[in-house]
VOMARTI-651143 format. One record per residue (C-alpha): x, y, z. Coordinates in steps of 0.001 Angstrom, whole numbers, padded with zeros to 6 digits, always signed. Layout:
BEGIN
XYZ;...
This chain:
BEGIN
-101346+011608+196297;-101505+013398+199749;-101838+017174+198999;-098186+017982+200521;-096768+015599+198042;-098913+017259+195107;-097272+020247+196155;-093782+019207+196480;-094381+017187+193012;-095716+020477+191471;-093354+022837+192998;-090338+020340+191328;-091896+019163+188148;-092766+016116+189088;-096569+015853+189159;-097849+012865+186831;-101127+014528+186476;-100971+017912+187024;-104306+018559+185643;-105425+016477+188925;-104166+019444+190689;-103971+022641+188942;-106997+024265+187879;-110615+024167+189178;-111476+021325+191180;-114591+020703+193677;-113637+019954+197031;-115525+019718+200185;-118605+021414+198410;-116965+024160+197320;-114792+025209+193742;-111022+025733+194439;-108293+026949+191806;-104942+026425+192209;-102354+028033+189654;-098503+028117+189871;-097327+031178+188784;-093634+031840+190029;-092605+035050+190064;-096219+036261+190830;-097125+038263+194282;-100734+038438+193909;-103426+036864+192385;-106801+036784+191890;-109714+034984+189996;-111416+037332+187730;-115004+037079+185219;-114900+038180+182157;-116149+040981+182692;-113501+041627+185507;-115669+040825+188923;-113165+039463+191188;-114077+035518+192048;-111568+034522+194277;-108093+035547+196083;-105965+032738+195269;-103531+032335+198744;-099570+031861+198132;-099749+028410+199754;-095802+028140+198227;-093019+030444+197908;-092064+029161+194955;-095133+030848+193128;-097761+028123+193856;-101504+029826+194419;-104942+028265+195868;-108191+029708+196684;-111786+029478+196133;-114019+030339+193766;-117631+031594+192974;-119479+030800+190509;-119542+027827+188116;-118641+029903+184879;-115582+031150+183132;-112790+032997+185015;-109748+034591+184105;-106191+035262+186105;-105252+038545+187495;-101675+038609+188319;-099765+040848+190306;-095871+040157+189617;-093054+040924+192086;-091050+043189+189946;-094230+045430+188867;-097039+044954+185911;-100146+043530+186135;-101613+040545+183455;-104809+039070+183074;-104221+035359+181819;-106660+032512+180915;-105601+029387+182829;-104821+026545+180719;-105554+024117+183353;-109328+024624+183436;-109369+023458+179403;-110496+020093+178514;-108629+017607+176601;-107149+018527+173117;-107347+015349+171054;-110707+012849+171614;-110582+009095+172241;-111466+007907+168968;-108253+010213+167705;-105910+008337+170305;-107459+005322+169244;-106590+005269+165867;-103471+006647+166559;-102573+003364+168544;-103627+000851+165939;-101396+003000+163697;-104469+004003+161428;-105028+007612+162114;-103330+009073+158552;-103688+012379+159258;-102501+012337+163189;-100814+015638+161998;-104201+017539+162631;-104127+016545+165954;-100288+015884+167255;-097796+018847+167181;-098730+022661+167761;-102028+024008+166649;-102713+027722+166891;-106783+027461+168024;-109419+028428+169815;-111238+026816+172928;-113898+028447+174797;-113326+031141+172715;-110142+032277+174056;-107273+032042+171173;-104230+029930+171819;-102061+026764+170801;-102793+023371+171452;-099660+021066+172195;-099860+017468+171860;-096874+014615+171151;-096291+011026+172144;-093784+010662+174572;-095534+007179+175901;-092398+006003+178526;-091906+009455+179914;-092280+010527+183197;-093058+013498+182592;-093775+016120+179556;-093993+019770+179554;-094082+022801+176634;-091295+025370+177055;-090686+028070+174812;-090346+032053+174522;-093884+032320+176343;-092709+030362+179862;-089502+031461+180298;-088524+027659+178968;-089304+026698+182401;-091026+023173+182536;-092875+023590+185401;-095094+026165+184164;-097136+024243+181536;-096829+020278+182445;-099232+018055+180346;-101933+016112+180234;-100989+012291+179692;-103914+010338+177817;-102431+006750+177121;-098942+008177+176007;-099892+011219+174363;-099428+014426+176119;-101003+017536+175538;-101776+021127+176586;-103915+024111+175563;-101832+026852+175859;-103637+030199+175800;-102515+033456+174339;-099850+031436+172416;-100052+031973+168796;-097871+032171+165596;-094000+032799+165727;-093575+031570+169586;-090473+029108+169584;-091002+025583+171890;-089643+022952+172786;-090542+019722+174819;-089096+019285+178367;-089201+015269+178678;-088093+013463+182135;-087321+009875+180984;-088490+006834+182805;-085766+006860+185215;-086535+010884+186196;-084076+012422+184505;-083921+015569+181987;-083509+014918+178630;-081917+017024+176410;-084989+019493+175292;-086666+018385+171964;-087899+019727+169024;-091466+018826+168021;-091417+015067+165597;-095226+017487+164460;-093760+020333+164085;-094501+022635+160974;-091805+025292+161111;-088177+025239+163060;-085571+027984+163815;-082595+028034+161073;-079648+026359+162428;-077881+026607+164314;-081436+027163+166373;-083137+024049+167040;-086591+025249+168351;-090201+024596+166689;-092391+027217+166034;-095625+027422+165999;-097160+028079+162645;-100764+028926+160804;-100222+026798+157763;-103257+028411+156174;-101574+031607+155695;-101044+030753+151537;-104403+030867+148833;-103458+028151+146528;-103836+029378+143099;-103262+025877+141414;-106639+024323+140647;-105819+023859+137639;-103025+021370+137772;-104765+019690+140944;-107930+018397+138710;-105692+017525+135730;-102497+016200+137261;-103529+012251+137542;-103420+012422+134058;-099792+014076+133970;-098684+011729+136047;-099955+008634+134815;-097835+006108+133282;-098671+006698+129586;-097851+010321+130308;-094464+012386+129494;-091929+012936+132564;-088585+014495+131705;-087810+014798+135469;-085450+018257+136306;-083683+017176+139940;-082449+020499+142106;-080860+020787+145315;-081895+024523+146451;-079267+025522+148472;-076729+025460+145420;-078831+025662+141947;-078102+029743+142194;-076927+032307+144654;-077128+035857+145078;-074046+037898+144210;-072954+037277+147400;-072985+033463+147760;-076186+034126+149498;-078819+031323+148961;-082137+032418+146960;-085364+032598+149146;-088419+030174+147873;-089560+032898+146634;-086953+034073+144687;-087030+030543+143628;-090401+030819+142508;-089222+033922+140197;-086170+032093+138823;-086007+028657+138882;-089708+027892+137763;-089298+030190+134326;-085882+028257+133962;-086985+024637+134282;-090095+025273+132295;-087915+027053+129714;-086413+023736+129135;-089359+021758+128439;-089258+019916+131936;-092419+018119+132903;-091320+017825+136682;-089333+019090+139231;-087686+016982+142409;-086597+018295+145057;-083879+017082+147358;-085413+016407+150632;-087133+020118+151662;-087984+018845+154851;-085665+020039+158306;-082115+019063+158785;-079809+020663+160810;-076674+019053+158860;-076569+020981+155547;-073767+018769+154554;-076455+016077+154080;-078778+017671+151589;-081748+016563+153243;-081239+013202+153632;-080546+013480+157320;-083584+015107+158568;-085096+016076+161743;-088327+018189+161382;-090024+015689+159136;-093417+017811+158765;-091414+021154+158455;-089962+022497+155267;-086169+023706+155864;-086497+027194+157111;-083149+028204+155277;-085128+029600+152573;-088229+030863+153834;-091037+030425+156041;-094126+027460+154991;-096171+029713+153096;-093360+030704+150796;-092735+027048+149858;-096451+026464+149169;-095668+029681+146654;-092921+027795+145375;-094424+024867+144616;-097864+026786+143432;-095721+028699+140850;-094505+025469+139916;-097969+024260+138853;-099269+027127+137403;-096361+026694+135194;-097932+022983+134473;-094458+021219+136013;-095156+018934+138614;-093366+018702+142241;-091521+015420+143762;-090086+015709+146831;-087476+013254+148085;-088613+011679+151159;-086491+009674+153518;-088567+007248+156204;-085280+004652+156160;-083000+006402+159125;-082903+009469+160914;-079627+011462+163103;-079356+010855+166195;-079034+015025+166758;-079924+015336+170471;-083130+017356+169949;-084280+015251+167685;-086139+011676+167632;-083271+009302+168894;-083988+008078+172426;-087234+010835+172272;-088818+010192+175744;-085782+008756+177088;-086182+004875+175782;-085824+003473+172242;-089087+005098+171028;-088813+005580+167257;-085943+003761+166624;-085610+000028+167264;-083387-000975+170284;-081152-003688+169040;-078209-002183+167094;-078509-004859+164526;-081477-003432+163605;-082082-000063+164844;-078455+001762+163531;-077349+002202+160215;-073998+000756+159666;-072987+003008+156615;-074405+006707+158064;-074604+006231+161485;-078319+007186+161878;-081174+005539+163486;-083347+002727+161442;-086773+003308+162575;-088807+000531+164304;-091405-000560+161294;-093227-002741+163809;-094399-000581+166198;-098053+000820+165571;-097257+004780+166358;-094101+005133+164216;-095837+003830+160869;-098882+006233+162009;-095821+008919+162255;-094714+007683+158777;-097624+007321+156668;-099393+010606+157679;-096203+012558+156874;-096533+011168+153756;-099787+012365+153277;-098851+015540+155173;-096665+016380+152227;-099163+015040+149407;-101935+017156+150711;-100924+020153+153047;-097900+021034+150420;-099971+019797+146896;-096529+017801+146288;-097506+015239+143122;-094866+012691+144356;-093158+011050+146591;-089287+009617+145704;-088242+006937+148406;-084622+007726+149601;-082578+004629+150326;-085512+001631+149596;-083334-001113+149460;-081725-000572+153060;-085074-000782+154458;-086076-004155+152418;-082773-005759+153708;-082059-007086+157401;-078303-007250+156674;-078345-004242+154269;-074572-003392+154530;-073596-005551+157775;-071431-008557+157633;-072307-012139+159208;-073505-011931+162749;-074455-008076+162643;-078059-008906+161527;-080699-010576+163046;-082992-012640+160936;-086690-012546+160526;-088695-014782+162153;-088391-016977+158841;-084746-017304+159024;-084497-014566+156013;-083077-011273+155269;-086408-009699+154449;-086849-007190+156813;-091214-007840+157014;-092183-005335+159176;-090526-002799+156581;-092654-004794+153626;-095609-004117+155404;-095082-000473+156328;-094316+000182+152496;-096880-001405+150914;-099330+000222+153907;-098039+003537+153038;-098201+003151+148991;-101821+001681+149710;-102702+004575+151697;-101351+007208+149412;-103100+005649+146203;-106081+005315+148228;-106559+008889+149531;-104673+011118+147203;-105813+011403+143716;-103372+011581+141175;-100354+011616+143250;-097497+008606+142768;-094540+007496+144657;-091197+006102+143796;-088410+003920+144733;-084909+004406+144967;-084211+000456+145092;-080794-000420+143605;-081350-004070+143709;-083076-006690+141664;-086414-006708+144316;-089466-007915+142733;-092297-006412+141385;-091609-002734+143436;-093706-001169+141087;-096691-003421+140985;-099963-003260+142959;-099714-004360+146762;-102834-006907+145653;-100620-008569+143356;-097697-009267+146042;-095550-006021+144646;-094642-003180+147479;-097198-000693+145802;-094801+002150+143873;-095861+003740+140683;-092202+003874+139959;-088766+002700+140118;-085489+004136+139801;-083095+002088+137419;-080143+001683+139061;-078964-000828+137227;-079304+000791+133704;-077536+004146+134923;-074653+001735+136490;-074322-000535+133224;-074571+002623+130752;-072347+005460+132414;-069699+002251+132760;-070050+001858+129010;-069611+005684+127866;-066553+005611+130131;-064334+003434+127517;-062520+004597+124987;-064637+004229+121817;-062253+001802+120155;-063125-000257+123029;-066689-000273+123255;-067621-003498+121030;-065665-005471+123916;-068765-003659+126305;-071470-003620+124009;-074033-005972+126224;-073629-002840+128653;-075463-000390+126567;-078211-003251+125781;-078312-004912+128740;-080988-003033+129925;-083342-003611+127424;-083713-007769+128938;-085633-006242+131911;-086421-002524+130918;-090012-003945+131701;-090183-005767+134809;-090365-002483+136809;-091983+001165+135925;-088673+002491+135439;-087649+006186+135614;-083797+006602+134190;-081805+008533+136753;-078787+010749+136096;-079011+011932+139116;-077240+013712+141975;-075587+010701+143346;-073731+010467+140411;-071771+013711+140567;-070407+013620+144017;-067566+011743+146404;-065019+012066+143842;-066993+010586+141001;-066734+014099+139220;-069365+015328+136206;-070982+013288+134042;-069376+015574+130912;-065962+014512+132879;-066624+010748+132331;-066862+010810+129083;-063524+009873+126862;-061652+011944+124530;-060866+015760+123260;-063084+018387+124602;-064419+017860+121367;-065356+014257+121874;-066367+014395+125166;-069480+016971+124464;-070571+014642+121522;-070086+011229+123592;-072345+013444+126443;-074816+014365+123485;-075142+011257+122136;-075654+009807+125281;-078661+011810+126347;-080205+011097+122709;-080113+007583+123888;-081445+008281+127330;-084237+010027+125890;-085176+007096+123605;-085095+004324+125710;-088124+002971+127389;-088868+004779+131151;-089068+007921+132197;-086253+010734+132276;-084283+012209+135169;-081223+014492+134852;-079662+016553+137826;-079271+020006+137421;-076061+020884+135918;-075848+018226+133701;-078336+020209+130675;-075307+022651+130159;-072674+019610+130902;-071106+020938+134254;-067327+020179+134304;-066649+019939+137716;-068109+017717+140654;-071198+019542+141891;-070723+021048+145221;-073553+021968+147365;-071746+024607+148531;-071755+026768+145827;-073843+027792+142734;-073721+025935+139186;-070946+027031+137101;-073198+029518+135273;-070785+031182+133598;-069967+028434+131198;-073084+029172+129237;-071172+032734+128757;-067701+031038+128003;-068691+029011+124804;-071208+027302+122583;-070649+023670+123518;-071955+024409+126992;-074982+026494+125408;-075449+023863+122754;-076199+020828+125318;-078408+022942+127073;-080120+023935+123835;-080233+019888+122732;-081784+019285+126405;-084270+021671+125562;-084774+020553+121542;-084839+016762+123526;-087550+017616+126202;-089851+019143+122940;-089485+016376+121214;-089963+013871+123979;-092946+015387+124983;-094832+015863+122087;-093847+012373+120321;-096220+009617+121546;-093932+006501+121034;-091700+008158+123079;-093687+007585+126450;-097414+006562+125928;-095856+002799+126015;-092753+002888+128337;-093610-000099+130269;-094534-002760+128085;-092887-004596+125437;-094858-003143+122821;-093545-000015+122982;-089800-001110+122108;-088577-002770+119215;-085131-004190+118563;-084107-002892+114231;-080405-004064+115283;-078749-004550+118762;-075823-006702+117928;-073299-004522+116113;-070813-004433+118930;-068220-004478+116041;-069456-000695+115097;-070775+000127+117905;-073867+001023+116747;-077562+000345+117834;-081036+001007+116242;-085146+000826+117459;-087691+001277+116829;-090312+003263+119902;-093852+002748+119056;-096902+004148+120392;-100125+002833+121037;-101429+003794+117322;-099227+001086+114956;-098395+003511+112437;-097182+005909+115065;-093250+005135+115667;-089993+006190+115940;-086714+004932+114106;-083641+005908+116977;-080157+004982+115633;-076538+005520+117914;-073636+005803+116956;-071007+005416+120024;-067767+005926+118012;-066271+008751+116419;-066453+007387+112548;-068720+009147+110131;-070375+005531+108742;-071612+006284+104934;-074174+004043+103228;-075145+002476+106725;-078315-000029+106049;-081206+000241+108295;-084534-002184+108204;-087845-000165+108590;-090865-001181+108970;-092953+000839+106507;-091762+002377+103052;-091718+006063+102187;-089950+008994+103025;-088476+009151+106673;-087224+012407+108168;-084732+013678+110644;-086472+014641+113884;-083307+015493+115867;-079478+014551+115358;-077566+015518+118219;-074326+016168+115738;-076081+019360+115127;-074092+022489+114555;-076382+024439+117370;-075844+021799+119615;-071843+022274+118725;-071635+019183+116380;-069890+018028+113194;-072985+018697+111264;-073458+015297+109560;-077338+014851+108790;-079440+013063+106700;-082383+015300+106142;-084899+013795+104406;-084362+009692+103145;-086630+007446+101424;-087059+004138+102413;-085550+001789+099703;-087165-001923+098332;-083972-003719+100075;-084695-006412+102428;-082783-005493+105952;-082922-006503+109518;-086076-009151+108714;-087885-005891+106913;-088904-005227+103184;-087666-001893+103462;-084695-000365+104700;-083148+003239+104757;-079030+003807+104140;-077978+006432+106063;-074812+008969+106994;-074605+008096+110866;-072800+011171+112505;-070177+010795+114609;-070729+009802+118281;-074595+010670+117496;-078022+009736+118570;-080825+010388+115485;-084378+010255+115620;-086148+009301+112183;-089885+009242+111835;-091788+008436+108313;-093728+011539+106918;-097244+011338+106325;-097998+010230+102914;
């Protein structure tokens, strides 16, 4: 480029390599800096130690400054500004490149996991001098420039460096707190809309839309504790009574103000582990400028939601949580994105992220952006943010929004608005692969932490190792079980034995998958109302059906999940507007008593072997009698690994006291209630059975067999006392 055109491509923004031009450069024997600077009147290259080097000429009105210099070593900018004031500035033009080629290499194989270290804003230091360096992938862009508070947002001032699609920048004197954007001029030269940073680690609280740069060292981790031990807590032979929050509307201030994270830290952490919970999951806490979406619409992937608090305070939050021994799962959501116009949609001006083809690349039901799965970069983007979480954050887990939209090519669209794979099938492969990659990747580098699926569909083997053909998760939601068994505590009782198969339906594939039981969020919202409000019946009724129905939740095989609200049965459709209806735990003692049978029901879960150590095999679950549709009654046995280490779980689902009801057992002796949920503190009948010895009257294929007072819409747990 002819050195009038350099200027005129400078002077407009247009310079596809302004480090060509800026900065120090020999020519004809001698060293020349050139710096635009607009606004400036005078300037002048200084040494450190303030010896002038060189008077730069104004070879531009516009603010555009070239002169020689002396000397081979470090040099500094003196500028003289038009309106008055003086500045000495380091010129980020005569800095080498920010990210090496091995770094941009892996990146573009898709195998640099931790791209997050390099890509995004990094307060530094090069040469010495402190600053920010400024790097993102904006491959079919024109050109790429940082604006923020420090430039004036003007994109001429601080163009980038493009090294095979990345572009990058050390900024000096930029450090923690300034706001920035990208300027991007698409492939056809025009201005996109400015974005935010896909890296970046903090964001402005909306209505803002600006990253800022962030230390993300700032918090001392105090959790070192939990860290070495939590593989163990999160194994699959381990307890998890799973506690699900949305932050915005757990609790408010007074003044319908949300809590802070660290208010959060001082509240909810003493109130979940109050109840016996294990774990803690988090609605997405990752940027999104809709709040109406609850996370599941995000834009700053890499940034927690600043509506609560800056990084460092969610660290606290989720430090507190460990030192209170609960664990943290975040819900994560790599199947779509918004199209907001600052975000990744259309990011350097062409179908970057998000595939091209409608029929592939938008989401028919939320009208987001599918991302492209095939393309090396965007997995790279993926699976470090993955890790980003798992490791920057110390999050134990990873719950997959919205799995099944991914595995599906015509997830949702009708014939002729999917294209198929390259088989002729629905599978969407490239989404496989990315899935398995990531679960690989995470199992691989991240001791003790797990992942799970939100897959509503019968997909095979999602919780089984990649090597064995599965997709790689240590867990699967069961869709189908909350579906099948909410459906069946909707009838009327004197219905039920017409629905029976749906309360045992579950138990024909309970283990095919690593299941985790999910009452969760989705299931008290969009007019569905409470899960207290499905139940049938007087007020009366309705709390025991509720009761009952956790008993049973608790006892059967998988792992537990209940949104919060439901362990002091809420009575209206949550709204993530507003706070829980606290003050029903004030109003009466059916709403204290649930809560107090969640808590009794998290003790006893937790402390009771055969009530988790085998969850996913068939040993650990054993029919006594699952065929009395005509009573509506049920009974199991849960064993543990140890044989003589078991449960007896009976369930009533009808209102009738049943006297002299005949159970099998497998051993004789003395067996004793470990928890009826018809108990008075948890605001039931009262109807127990206390202690019961085992009888010499064959029952259910056993020797032995108990006859007991079943309680009226009742779960009870039996277990033999030591001899």
């Amino acid at each position: 480029m002819r050195h009038e055109e350099a200027v005129r491509a400078v002077i407009s923004g247009d310079h596809p390599d302004p480090f060509s031009f800026l900065g120090p450069h020999e020519e004809a024997g001698r060293r020349v800096v050139r710096a635009f600077l607009p606004g400036a009147a005078r300037v002048r290259a200084v040494s450190p130690s303030g010896r002038t080097l060189g008077e730069l000429e104004l070879i531009h009105p516009e603010g555009l400054f070239s002169g020689p210099l002396s000397g081979n070593g470090r040099y500094r900018l003196r500028v003289l500004w038009e309106g008055g004031g003086e500045d000495e500035l380091e010129d980020p033009y005569r800095f080498p490149p920010v990210l090496s080629d091995y770094d941009l290499y892996l990146f573009g194989e898709g195998n640099n996991h931790r791209i997050y270290e390099h890509l995004g804003a990094h307060p530094t230091e090069m040469d010495g001098v402190p600053g920010t360096s400024f790097a993102v992938w904006a491959p079919n862009a024109r050109r790429v420039s940082v604006v923020g508070d420090f430039n004036l947002w003007d994109g001429r001032r601080h163009p980038m460096r493009n090294r095979n699609g990345v572009w990058e920048i050390f900024v000096p004197g930029v450090g923690p707190g300034a706001l920035y954007k990208y300027e991007i001029k698409g492939p056809d030269g025009s201005l996109l809309p400015l974005k935010a940073d896909p890296y970046g680690f903090f964001a402005e609280q909306y209505p803002g839309t600006a990253s800022i740069v962030w230390d993300l060292s700032r918090h001392r981790w105090e959790d070192g504790e939990w860290m070495e031990r939590r593989g163990g807590r999160n194994a699959p032979d381990a307890p998890m009574a799973i506690y699900e929050v949305h932050l915005g509307s757990w609790r408010r201030r007074p003044d319908g103000s949300q809590l802070t994270y660290r208010e959060l830290a001082e509240e909810l952490v003493p109130y979940v582990s109050g109840l016996g919970y294990t774990h803690v999951e988090l609605l997405p806490p990752m940027e999104h400028p809709f709040g109406g979406s609850w996370g599941y619409q995000p834009v700053g992937l890499f940034a927690p939601t600043s509506r609560f608090g800056p990084p460092e305070d969610f660290k606290h939050l989720v430090d507190s949580f460990h030192r209170a021994g609960i664990g943290v799962i975040a819900d994560w959501v790599p199947a779509h994105f918004p199209e907001d116009a600052h975000g990744l949609a259309r990011f350097d001006g062409t179908h970057l992220y998000e595939h091209a083809d409608p029929r592939k690349g938008r989401h028919p039901d939320w009208g987001t952006l599918i991302y492209n799965y095939g393309r090396n970069e965007v997995r790279n983007f993926l699976v470090s943010n993955a890790l980003f979480w798992l490791d920057e954050y110390h999050i134990d887990g990873l719950r997959v929004d919205a799995v099944a939209s991914m595995l599906y090519l015509d997830y949702s669209r009708k014939e002729g608005e999917w294209v198929p794979n390259e088989h002729g099938g629905n599978e969407n492969l490239e989404a496989i692969a990315f899935l398995r990659r990531m679960n690989e990747v995470v199992y691989g580098e991240v001791p003790g932490a797990f992942t799970v699926a939100e897959e509503s569909t019968a997909w095979p083997m999602v919780s089984r190792p990649t090597y064995m053909g599965g997709l790689g998760f240590g867990y699967k939601w069961n869709m189908g079980w909350m579906h099948d068994t909410l459906q069946y505590m909707k009838e009327d009782p004197i219905h039920r034995r017409y629905h029976h198969d749906r309360i045992t339906f579950g138990l024909l594939y309970a283990f095919n998958e690593n299941f985790i039981l999910p009452l969760s969020h989705d299931e008290v919202v969009h007019g569905k109302g409470s899960l207290l409000g499905r139940m049938p019946g007087d007020e009366w009724q309705r709390f025991a059906n509720l009761r009952a129905y956790y008993g049973f939740m608790y006892a059967h095989p998988g792992k537990q999940l209940l949104f919060m609200g439901g362990e002091f049965a809420q009575e209206r459709e949550w709204d993530s507007g507003s706070q829980l209806d606290w003050h029903l735990l004030e109003r009466g003692p059916k709403n204290r008593g649930v809560r107090e049978l969640v808590a009794d029901l998290n003790a006893l879960y937790r402390s009771t072997p055969a009530l988790h150590q085998v969850d996913f095999e068939p040993g650990g679950f054993e029919w006594v009698e699952g065929g009395d549709a005509e009573q509506s009654v049920i009974s199991f046995l849960r064993r543990a690994r140890s044989p003589e280490d078991f449960v007896l779980v009976v369930c009533n689902f009808t209102p009738v006291v049943r006297h002299g009801y005949r159970v099998g057992v497998p051993v004789p002796g003395v067996y004793a209630e470990a928890l009826n949920t018809d108990d008075p503190r948890y605001g039931g009948s009262g109807v127990s059975n206390g202690e019961v010895e085992a009888e010499e009257v064959p029952w259910h294929g056993r020797s032995h067999s108990l006859s007991l007072t079943l309680p009226p819409l009742a779960t009870v747990f039996l277990r033999p006392l030591p001899v």
